[in-house]
N, C-alpha and C positions, 0 to 999 in steps of 0.2 A: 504494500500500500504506500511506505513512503518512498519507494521508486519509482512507483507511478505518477505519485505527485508531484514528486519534485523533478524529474523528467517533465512532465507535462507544467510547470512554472518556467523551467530553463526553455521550454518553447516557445511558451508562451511572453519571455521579456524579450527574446529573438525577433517574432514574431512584429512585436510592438515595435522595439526599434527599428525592425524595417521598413514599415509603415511610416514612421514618423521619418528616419533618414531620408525615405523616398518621396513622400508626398506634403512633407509639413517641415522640412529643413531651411526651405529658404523664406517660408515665410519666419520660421525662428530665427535667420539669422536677420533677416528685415528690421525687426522688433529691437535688436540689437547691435544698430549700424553704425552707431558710436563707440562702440567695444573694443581696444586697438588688439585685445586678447582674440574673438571673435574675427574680424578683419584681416588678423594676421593667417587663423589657421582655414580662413574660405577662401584665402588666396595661395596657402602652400598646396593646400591639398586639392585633390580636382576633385571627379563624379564617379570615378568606378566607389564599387558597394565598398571594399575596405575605408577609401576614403569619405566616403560620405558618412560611418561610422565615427571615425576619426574625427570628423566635422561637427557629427550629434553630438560627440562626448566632449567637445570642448563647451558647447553650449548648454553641457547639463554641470560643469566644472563651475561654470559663469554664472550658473542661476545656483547651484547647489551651496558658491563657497563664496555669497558676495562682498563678506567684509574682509575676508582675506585677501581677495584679487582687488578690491579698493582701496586695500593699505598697500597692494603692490602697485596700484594706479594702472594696471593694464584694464581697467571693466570702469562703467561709465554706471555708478549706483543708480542713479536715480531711472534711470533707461532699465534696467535690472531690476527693479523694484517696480517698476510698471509693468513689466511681461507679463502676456496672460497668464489668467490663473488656468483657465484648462491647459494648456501647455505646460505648467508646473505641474501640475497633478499628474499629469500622463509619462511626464521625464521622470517623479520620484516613483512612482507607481515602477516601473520600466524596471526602475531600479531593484526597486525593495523585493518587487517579484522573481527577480536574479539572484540577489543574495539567500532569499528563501530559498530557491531552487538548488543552490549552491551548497545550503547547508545541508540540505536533506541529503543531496548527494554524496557529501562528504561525510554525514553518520553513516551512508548505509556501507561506503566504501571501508570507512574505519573500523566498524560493526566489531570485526574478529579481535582488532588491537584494543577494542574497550572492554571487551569479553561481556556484552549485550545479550 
């Protein structure tokens, strides 16, 4: 049971950020056109799916860690603190569904080393 689920979580935040790298990327980076953080990694990286990944995760860095990347002045707070809120929900969500799926995976892998 928790390899079904957590197989089927790590699909499922796959799943999500492919959608969103694909279909909702450049409106996130739009939202965020003052970001020299943001700016810098829509111009290093191009459009194949590795990079368009690379792309999402800078912009879930920007909204995830905004007082940190403002003390380092690469992210433009206030442009950051406007971003939608359905697009924060769906990038931590992305997330948190990943880590969940990650852990299950990694009890059931550890399973024998715990003596479970």
């Amino acid at each position: 049971l928790v390899v079904l689920g957590s197989s089927l979580s790590l699909l499922a935040a796959v799943g999500i950020g492919i959608f969103l790298a694909y279909r909702k990327l450049e409106i996130m980076e739009s939202h965020l056109s003052n970001c020299r953080f943001i700016a810098c990694h829509s111009h290093y990286w191009g459009s194949s799916p590795r990079e368009r990944m690379a792309r999402l995760v800078a912009v879930y860095v920007a909204i995830a860690l905004p007082k940190l990347n403002a003390r380092r002045g690469i992210i433009d707070l206030p442009q950051v603190q406007a971003f939608p809120r359905s697009f924060k929900i769906a990038l931590h969500g992305m997330s948190l569904i990943g880590v969940a799926g990650a852990i299950g995976a990694g009890t059931v892998y550890f399973a024998d080393q715990l003596n479970m």
